[in-house]
C-alpha positions, -999 to 999 in steps of 0.1 A, spaced: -330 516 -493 -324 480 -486 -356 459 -489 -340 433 -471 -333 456 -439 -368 471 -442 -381 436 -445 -362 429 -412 -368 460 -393 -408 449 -398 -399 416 -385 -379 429 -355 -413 450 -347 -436 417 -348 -417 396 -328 -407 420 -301 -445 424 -300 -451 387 -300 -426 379 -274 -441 408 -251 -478 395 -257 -461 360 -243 -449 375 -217 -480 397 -202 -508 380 -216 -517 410 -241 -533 411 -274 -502 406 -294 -520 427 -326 -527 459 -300 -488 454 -291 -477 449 -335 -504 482 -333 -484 497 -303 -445 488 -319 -459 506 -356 -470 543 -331 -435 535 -316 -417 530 -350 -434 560 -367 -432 585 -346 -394 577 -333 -378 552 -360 -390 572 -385 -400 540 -400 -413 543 -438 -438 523 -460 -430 506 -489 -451 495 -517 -445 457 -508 -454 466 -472 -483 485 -485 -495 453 -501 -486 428 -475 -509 448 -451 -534 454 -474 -538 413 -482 -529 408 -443 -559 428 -434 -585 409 -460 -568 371 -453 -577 383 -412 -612 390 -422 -619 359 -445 -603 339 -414 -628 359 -389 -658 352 -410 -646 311 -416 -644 307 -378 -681 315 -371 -700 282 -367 -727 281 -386 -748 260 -364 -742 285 -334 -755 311 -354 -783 292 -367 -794 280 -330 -793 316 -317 -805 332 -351 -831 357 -330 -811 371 -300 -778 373 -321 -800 397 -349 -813 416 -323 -780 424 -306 -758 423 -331 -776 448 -350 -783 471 -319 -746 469 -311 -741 483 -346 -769 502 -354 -765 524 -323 -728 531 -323 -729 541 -363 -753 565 -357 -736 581 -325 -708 585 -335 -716 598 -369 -739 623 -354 -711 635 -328 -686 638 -355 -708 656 -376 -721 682 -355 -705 681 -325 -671 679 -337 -677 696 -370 -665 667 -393 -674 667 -426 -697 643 -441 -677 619 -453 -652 619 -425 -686 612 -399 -692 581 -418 -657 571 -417 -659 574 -379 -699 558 -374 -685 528 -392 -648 524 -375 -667 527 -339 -694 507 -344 -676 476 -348 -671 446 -326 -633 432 -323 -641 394 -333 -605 388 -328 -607 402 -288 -637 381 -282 -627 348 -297 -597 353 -280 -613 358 -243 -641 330 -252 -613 301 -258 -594 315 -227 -624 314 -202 -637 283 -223 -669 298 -225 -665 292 -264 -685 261 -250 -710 274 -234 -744 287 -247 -734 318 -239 -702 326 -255 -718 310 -289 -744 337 -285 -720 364 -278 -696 348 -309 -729 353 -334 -740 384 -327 -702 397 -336 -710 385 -366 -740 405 -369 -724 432 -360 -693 436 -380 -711 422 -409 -731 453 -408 -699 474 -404 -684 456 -436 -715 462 -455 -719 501 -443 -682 504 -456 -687 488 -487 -724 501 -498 -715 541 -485 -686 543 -502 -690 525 -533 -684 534 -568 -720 532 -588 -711 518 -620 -711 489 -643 -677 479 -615 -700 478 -587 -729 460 -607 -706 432 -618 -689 431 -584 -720 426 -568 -731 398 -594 -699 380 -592 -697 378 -555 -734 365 -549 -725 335 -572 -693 334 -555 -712 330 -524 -735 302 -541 -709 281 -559 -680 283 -533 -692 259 -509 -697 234 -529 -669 240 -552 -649 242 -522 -657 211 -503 -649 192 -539 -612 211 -546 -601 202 -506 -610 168 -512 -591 161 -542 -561 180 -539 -560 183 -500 -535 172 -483 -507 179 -509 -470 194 -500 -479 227 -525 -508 237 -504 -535 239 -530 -561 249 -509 -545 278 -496 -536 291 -529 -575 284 -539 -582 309 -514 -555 332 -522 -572 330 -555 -606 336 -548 -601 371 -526 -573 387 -551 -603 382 -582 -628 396 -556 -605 420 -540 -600 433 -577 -633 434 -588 -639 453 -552 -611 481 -559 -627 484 -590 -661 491 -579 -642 513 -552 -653 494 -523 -631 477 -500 -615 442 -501 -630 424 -467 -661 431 -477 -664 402 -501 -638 383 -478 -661 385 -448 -686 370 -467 -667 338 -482 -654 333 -450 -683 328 -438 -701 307 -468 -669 283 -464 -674 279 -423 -690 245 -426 -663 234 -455 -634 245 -432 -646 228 -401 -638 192 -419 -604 206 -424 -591 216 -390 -552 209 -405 -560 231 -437 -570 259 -411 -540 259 -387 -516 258 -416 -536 289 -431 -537 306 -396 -503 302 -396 -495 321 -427 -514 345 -418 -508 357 -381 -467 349 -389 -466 370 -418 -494 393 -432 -510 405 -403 -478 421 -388 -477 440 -414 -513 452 -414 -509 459 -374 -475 479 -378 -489 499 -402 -520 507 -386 -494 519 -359 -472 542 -385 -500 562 -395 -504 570 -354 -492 609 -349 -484 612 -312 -488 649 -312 -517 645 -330 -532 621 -302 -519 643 -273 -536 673 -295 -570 652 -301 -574 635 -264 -603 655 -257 -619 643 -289 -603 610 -281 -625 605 -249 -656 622 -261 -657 596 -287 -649 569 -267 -675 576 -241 -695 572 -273 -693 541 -286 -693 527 -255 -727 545 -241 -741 535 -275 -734 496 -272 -745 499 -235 -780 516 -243 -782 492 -272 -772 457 -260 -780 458 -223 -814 460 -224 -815 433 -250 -797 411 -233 -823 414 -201 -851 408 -228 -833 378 -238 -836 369 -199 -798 367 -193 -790 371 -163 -779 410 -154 -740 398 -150 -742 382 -180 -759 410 -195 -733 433 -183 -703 408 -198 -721 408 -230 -724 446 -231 -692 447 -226 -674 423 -249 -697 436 -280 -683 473 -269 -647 463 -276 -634 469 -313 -597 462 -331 -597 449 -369 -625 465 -386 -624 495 -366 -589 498 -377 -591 486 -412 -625 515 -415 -603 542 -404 -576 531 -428 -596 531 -453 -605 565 -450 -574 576 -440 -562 559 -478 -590 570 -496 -586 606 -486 -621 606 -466 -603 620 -436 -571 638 -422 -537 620 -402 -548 634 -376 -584 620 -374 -570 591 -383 -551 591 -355 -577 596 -331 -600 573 -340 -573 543 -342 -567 557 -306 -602 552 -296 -604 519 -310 -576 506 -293 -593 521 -264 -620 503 -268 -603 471 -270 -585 478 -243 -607 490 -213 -643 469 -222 -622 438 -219 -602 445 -186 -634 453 -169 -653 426 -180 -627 401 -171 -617 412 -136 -655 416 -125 -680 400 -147 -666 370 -163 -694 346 -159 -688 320 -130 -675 285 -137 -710 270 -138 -722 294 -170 -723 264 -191 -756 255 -167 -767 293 -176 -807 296 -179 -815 313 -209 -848 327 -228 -868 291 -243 -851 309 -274 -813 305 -269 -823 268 -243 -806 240 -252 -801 205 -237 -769 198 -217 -764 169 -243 -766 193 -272 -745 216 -257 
């Protein structure tokens, strides 16, 4: 077939979802997510092994672009509550939903892993999102909210990569390259941006495009999975990245314009509608889940913390949502052979779920008021007005 057409049949997809998100203020990778189901199941829409690609690198750029956007310092400040929840908020879904799966549902082993780590996730992509919208992204408590996702989905990451690893001499050099990765990059880094910044060829960005393809190698290699190591420089570069706020929105552009249609679509095209309509049962007994989990794990938390109980309730709910990693788990297994299309398909339908309703009810009746800034928190997570 015509790559060219393909090519532009993928493109159609992402900006009719683009130009629908515009228009009614949705996630636009839940609508790219949405146009894939609609594609697949109607269009008849196929893969290609250039698509496969494009999604595949779409899906690790998103996840070393999550990790850079964490602020250090935030994290730092709020280094106690953020452990405590994030980790709950993972800790408890994972094991729910893998002991549902397994002997409730009758999953096999491998497939109940598949589905503890694509529910226990927190969508860092829905929350940033809301935070810069409600511009609580400046206040105390949307920085605390912000670090425990990282808590969170960096324990997702490393359940995925350590579970289903490959125990060899692959994963023993893929685990010693990407610790001094972690060590040198930073510095490295902040030296390469400042003497070849700024240039028409984009050097930086193809630093970075460097950097995961060695480590996304070394990762197949060792069987693991790509974002893992991704994640984790996008995090070690955080601080190097905030000096370079051009750098970042010329990156950001590549990837939300190009890559990550692909990786959204695709998550769609594996969607079987009949297998959905088959699996909603399933569908809502897992849902109920993950979101009882992050309730009985983060609520009472957030209470010891001494946020106030709205707050605690808008946390709750903002660390029960789940979108990237929850997709890019169950695609994973879905690839790797760890489970079937059509519990693949019910678990990307419970994660969009879960992106879905958690947000809608926290925003029409517990988004913090207008004075959250002024919050009172726990002497742990207080700061000065001037600091903040």
């Amino acid at each position: 077939m015509n790559q060219w057409f393909i090519a532009a049949a993928w493109l159609a997809l992402a900006l009719a979802a683009g130009i629908i998100s515009v228009r009614l203020a949705i996630s636009v990778s839940l609508l790219e997510i949405g146009m894939g189901v609609i594609a697949g199941n109607f269009l008849h829409l196929q893969n290609a092994e250039w698509t496969n690609f494009l999604a595949s690198f779409g899906a690790v750029l998103l996840t070393f672009m999550a990790g850079a956007e964490i602020d250090p310092e935030s994290l730092r400040k709020h280094l106690k509550p953020s452990l405590a929840i994030g980790f709950a908020s993972f800790l408890l879904p994972f094991l729910g939903a893998l002991l549902v799966a397994r002997y409730l549902l009758g999953w096999d082993l491998h497939a109940s892993q598949i589905a503890g780590i694509a529910l226990s996730t927190t969508s860092v992509a829905v929350v940033y999102a809301v935070m810069i919208e409600t511009g609580l992204n400046r206040t105390e408590l949307g920085k605390l909210i912000l670090a425990a996702c990282f808590v969170t989905d960096l324990g997702t990451v490393l359940a995925l990569g350590i579970i289903f690893a490959n125990h060899s001499l692959w994963l023993v050099a893929f685990l010693a390259i990407t610790g001094a990765a972690l060590f040198l990059l930073p510095r490295f880094a902040r030296w390469f941006f400042s003497r070849y910044g700024g240039k028409v060829s984009e050097l930086e960005a193809k630093f970075v495009f460097l950097v995961l393809f060695v480590l996304g190698g070394l990762a197949a290699k060792a069987n693991s999975e790509a974002v893992l190591p991704a994640y984790l420089m996008g995090l070690a570069v955080a601080e190097v990245f905030a000096d370079h706020h051009e750098m970042v929105r010329r990156l950001r552009t590549t990837v939300f314009a190009l890559l990550t249609p692909f990786y959204f679509i695709k998550a769609g095209l594996l969607v079987s509608l009949p297998a959905v309509i088959a699996g909603a049962g399933l569908i809502a007994c897992l849902l109920a889940v993950k979101l009882l989990a992050k309730g009985v794990g983060v609520y009472p938390l957030s209470r010891v913390f001494r946020l106030p109980s709205r707050e605690g309730i808008y946390t709750t709910l903002l660390m029960s949502t789940g979108l990237t990693f929850g997709t890019i788990s169950a695609l994973f297994g879905y690839q790797h052979g760890y489970i079937t299309q059509s519990q693949y398909a019910i678990l990307v339908t419970v994660v969009i779920g879960s992106a879905v309703i958690p947000t809608l009810i926290a925003q029409t009746f517990f988004c913090p008021a207008e004075s959250a800034p002024r919050l009172t928190l726990s002497p742990q997570l207080a700061e000065t007005e001037e600091t903040a």
